[in-house]
N, C-alpha and C positions, 0 to 999 in steps of 0.2 A: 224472567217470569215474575209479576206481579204476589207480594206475597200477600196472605189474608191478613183482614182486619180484626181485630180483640176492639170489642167495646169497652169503655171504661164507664161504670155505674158508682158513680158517686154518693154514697148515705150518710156524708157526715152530719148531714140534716135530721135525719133519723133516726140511725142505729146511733151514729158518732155522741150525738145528744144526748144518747142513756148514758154515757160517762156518769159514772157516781159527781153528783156534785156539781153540775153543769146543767146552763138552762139557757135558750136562747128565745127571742121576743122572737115578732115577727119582723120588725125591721133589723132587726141582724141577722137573719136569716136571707134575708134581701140583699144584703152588704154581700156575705158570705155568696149567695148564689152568683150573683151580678160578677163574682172575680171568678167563681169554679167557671161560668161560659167563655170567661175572658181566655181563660185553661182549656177550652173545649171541652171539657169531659161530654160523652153522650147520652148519658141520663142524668137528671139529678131526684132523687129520691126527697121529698120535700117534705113529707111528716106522715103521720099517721091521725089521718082526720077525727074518726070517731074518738079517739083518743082524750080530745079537751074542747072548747069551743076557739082557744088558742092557735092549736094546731090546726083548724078547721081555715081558721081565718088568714093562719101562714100558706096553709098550699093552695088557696083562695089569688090572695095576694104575688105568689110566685105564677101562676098558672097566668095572670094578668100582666106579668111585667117579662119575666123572660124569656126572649128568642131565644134561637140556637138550639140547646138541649133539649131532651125529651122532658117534661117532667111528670114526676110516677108518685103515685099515693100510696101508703101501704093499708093491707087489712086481712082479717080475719078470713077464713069462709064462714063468714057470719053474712046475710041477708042488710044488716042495717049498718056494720061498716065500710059493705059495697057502695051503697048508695051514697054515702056520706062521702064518700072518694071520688064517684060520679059529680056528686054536686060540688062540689069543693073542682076539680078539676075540670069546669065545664068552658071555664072562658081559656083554657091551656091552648095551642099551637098543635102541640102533639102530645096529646094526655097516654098515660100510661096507667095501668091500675096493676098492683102488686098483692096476690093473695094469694092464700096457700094453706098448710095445716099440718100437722107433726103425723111425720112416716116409721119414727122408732118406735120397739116394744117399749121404750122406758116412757116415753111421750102419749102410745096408745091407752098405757096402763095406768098413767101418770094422770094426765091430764081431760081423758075421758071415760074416766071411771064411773062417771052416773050408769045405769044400767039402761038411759034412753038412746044411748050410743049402740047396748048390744050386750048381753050378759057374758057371753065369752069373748075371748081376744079375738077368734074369728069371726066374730059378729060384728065386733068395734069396725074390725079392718074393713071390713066389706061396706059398713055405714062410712068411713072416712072417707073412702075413694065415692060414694056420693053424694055427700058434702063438697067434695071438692069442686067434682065434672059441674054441680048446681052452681056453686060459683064461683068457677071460670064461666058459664054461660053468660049468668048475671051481667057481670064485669063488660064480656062481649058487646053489652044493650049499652052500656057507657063510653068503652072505646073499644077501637077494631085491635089494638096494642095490651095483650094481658102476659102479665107474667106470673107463674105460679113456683110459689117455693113450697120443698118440701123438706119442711124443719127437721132440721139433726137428721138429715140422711147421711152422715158419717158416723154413723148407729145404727143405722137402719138393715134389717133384711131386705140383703137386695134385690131378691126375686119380687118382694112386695114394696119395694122402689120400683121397678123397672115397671109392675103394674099401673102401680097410682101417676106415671109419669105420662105413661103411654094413654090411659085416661083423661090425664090433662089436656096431653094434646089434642086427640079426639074431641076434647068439645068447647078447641078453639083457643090455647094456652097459644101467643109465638114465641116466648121464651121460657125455659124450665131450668129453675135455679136450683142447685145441689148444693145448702146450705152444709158446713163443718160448724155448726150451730153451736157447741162446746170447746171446739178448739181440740178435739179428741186424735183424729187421725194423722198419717204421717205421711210425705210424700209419698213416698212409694202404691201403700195404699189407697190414696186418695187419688192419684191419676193413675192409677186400675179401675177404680169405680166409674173413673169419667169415660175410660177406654170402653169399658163393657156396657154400659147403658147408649155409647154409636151403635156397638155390638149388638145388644140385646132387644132395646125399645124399636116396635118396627119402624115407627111412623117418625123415628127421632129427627129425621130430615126436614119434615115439616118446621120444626121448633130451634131454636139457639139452646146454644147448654151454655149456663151464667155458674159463675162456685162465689161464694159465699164464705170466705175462712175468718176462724177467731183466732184467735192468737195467747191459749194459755199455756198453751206449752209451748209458745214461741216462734210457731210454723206456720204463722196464715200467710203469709207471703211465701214461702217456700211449698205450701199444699195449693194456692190460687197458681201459680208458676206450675207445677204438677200438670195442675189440671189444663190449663193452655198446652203444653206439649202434648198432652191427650187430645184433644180438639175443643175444650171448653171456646167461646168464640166472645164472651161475656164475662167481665172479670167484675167483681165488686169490692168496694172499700172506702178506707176514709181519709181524708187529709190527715199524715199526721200517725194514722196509727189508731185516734182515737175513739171510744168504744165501751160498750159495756163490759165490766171488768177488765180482763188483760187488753180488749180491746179488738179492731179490726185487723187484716191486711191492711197494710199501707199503700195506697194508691201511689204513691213517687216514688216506692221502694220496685213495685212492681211491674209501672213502666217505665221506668231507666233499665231496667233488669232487662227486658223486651227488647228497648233498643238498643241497649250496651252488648246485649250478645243474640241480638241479630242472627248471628250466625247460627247459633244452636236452635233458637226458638224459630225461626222462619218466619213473624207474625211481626203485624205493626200496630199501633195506635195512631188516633189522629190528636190525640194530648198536644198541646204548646206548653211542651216543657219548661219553658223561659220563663211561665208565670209560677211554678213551684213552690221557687223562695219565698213571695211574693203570698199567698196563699199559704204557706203553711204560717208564716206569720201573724196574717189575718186572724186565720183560724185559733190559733193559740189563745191573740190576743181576745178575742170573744169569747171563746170557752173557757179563757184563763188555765188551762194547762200549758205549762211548762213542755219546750221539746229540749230533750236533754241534748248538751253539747258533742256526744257520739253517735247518737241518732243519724242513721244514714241517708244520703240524698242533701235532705236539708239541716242537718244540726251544726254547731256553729264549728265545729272542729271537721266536718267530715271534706274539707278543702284545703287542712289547715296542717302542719309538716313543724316538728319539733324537734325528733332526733339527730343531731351529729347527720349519719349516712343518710337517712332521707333525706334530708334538706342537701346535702351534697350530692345526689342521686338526680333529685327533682329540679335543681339551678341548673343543669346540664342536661339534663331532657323532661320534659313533666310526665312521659308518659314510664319513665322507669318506675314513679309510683303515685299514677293515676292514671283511671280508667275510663275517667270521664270527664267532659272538660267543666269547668265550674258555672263558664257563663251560659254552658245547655240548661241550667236547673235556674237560671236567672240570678248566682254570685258574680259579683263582679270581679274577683281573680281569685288565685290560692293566693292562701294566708300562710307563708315560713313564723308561727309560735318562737319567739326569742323565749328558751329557757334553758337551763343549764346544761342541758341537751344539746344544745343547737352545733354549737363548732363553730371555728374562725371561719369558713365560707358562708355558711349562712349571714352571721354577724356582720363581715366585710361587705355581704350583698346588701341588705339593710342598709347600713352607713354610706353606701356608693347614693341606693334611691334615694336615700334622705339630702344629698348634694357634698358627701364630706370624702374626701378620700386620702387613704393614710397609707404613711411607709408602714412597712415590717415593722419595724420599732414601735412604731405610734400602735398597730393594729394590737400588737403583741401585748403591750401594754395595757389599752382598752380592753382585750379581752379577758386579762385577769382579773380586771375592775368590775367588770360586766360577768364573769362567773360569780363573785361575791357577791353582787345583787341580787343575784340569780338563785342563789341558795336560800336569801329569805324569801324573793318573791314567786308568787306560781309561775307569773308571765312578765316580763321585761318589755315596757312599751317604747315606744320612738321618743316619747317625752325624754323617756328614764334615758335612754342613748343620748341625746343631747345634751344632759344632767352629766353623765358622765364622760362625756367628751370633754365639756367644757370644764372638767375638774382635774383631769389626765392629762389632756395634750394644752401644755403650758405655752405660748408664743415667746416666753421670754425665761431665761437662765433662773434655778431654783436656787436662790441665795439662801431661800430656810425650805428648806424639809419637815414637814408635820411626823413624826416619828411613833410618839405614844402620847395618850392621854386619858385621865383620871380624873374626875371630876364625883364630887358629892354632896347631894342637899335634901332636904326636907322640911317639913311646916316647923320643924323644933329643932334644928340644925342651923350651923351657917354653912352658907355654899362656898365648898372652895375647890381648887382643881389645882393638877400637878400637868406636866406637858413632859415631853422630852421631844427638842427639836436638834436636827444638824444644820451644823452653820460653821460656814468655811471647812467641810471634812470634818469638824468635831462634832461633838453629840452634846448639848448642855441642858440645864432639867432646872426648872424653877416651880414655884407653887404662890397660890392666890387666892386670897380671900376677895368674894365681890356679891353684889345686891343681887343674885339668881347666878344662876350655873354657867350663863352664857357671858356676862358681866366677868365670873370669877376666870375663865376660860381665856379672856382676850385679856385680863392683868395679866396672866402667870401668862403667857407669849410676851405678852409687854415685858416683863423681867430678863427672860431669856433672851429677846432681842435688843432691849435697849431701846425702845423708838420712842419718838414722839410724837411719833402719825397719833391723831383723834380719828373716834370714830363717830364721823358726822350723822353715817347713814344703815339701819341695818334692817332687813328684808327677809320674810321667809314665806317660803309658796310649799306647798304639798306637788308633785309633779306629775303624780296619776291619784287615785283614788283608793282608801283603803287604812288600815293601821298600818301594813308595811309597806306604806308607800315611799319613794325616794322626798325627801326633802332637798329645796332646792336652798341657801341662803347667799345673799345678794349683800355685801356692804359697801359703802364709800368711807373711803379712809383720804383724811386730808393731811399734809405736810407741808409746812412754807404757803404757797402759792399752788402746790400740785396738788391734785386731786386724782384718786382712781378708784376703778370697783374692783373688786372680790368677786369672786362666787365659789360655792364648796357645796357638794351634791353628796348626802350618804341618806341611806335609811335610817341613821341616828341623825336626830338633828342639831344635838349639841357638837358632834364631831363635823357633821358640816356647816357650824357656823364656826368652828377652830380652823377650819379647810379656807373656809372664805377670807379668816383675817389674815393668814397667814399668804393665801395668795394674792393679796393689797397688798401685804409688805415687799413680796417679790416683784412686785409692777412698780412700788415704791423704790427699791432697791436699783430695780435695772433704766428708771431716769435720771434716778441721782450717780450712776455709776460714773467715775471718771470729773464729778461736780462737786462742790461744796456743798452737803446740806448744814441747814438750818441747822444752828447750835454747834456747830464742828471747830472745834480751836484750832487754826492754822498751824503748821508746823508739825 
């Protein structure tokens, strides 16, 4: 059996907009619309015309350029921002006009307290319901497509809900939207409300039932979801989340949710999920709101595995901890987080994609290296893994051991530094004055070793980005006729520029092993 369709009514153009702080032109609003159809959504809510001559000229603009979706204007049951939604959506495909009027005591009391409304609250009521039926007819003269909301009906007396709805339809409403206008109500309650207005409203067959949720107690996703399991058949919201104060439902929160549990909901969209990521980026970047890294659906972590057991969990099946796959929302895979969390399977897997693959010893090794980095930094990148391979797993026998080191300078100081290296199984300890820290560092090795390698060549890279980023340092040390590089990777970069001389001298060491070098008295 074929299951029902949930529309998806996209306002990030409209409501998403009242975000404090955000503004969009009309050609971003263009941008933005051009990828929501590329997404399918099936309406796009385009502005509220009467509003500015801005907004007039935006859903002007949309109504001329995009196929596919419906697009919808919003307005008042005011007379003059009908018309202005008429006009404004006259060159649309399949215009929509969105009007409606506040159905709670606090909004009757609140916002139509002139006395031309009706001296008492039962006066007001009886004047709203028509205001309204006037215009939805109005709207009708514009487009055959009207939807009427009835603001903060998650407040409202429902008996004088289920009136003002069944009105609407009567004179011509085909969609009836059940705003949670405050973000007030809870699941529970909120798909009761939508159960009993099938129940209640005779004529509710005529019309779709659309919900509306805000999100300041944190549940418009969770009360929009409600409301579908009741039979809402119209879901609305925004990329993202985004929204007048705490905000909307999240439209990706809401149809992954649909079709990740399928089973329970019985209902589908016809969303192309793949374009998500893709759009919620969009969208950020034009409203300039930030999606935080936990954000579900699309935030940069919600694919992404850090702990030890998960990352061991999820290399061996992904669906032991995921529930959906990444490249349905348009990521291109899960992300295993290298950080002190992760564990040698995670770490091993990493090293293998990267092309490197190591014994026990080697791995065992790497990983202790690789939790010390790990403790300064939040996230260990692939850079930092190569950094620290190429510092640990030596191709050739450690003549000298970097052991300890000590170094000290300032603008009214001299720099000097103290080492302690092993060499040959002992332990020996010299100290150095030299022109900076790094200077004073490769004397005091010089002492302890003996050498008379030069140091021709010295190089220093940052290896990812940040103050605790690994530093990588690179030198050439020359000897005789031989030459070789160094490298030496720590988050201090005096300690890895001691890392890099000292592993020039082990590369020095293991040519000359078994040969005369340069200066060596026979005998």
């Amino acid at each position: 059996m074929m299951s029902e369709k949930v529309a998806v009514f996209d306002t990030t153009l409209r409501d998403g907009e009242q975000a404090a702080g955000t503004r969009l032109g009309s050609r971003e609003k263009l941008t933005i619309a051009r990828q929501l159809a590329r997404l399918k959504v099936d309406i796009i809510e385009a502005g509220y015309p009467a509003s500015s001559p801005e907004d007039f000229a935006a859903v002007q603009l949309l109504s001329r350029e995009i196929e596919g979706p419906v697009i919808c204007a919003l307005s008042r049951a005011v007379p003059g921002d009908i018309e202005a939604c008429g006009k404004a959506l006259a060159n649309a495909r399949r215009p929509r006009i969105h009007t409606g009027i506040g159905v709670s005591d606090v909004h009757v009391a609140g916002k139509f307290r002139d006395p031309k409304y009706g001296k008492t609250t039962g006066e007001k009521k009886v004047k709203l319901i028509q205001m309204a039926v006037a215009a939805v007819k109005l709207a009708r003269q514009y487009a055959e497509d009207v939807e009427f909301y009835a603001e903060d009906a998650g407040r409202a007396d429902p008996a004088y809900l289920f009136e003002m709805l069944e009105a609407a339809i009567e004179a011509g409403a085909t969609v009836v939207n059940i705003p949670d206008t405050t973000g007030y109500a809870v699941p529970e309650q909120f798909g009761a409300l939508i159960r009993a207005i099938r129940e209640k409203v005779p004529n509710i067959q005529r019309a779709t039932i659309s919900v509306h949720c805000h999100d300041d107690l944190g549940l418009a996703v969770a009360n929009s979801l409600a409301g579908v399991a009741n039979g809402a058949r119209q879901v609305e919201g925004t990329i993202n989340g985004v929204g007048e104060r705490a905000g909307n439902a999240a439209l990706e929160e809401v149809v992954m949710a649909v079709r990740t549990r399928g089973d329970y909901f019985g209902v589908h969209t016809g969303v192309e999920s793949r374009e998500f990521c893709r759009t919620s980026r969009l969208v950020s970047d034009m409203l300039g709101v930030v999606v935080p890294p936990n954000k579900a659906v699309v935030g940069g972590n919600a694919f992404s595995h850090s702990s030890g057991i998960h990352v061991d969990g999820f290399l061996k099946d992904r669906e032991t901890y995921e529930i959906m796959r990444p490249e349905d929302v348009g990521v291109l895979e899960s992300r295993v987080v290298l950080t002190a969390r992760t564990g040698r399977h995670g770490l091993r897997d990493r090293l293998e994609k990267l092309g490197y693959a190591l014994s026990q010893e080697e791995l065992d090794r790497t990983y202790h290296r690789f939790l010390a980095v790990a403790d300064k930094k939040q996230e260990v990148f692939d850079e930092d893994l190569i950094a620290i391979l190429h510092d640990e797993i030596h191709p050739v026998p450690e003549t000298y051991h970097l052991d300890y080191l000590h170094s000290y300078s300032g603008t009214s100081a001299i720099p000097t530094a103290t080492v302690r290296l092993g060499v040959g199984g002992q332990m020996r300890e010299g100290a150095a004055v030299g022109d900076g820290q790094v200077d004073a560092i490769c004397k005091a090795i010089s002492v302890v070793t003996k050498t008379s390698a030069k140091l021709a060549r010295y190089e220093i890279r940052a290896v990812t980005s940040g103050t605790e980023a690994i530093g990588e340092v690179t030198v050439q040390l020359e000897e005789g006729d031989r030459k070789v590089m160094g490298r030496g990777a720590s988050t201090d970069v005096i300690e890895a520029s001691a890392k890099a001389y000292v592993d020039g001298l082990n590369k020095l060491a293991a040519e000359f092993r078994g040969q005369e070098r340069p200066g060596d008295t026979p005998g």
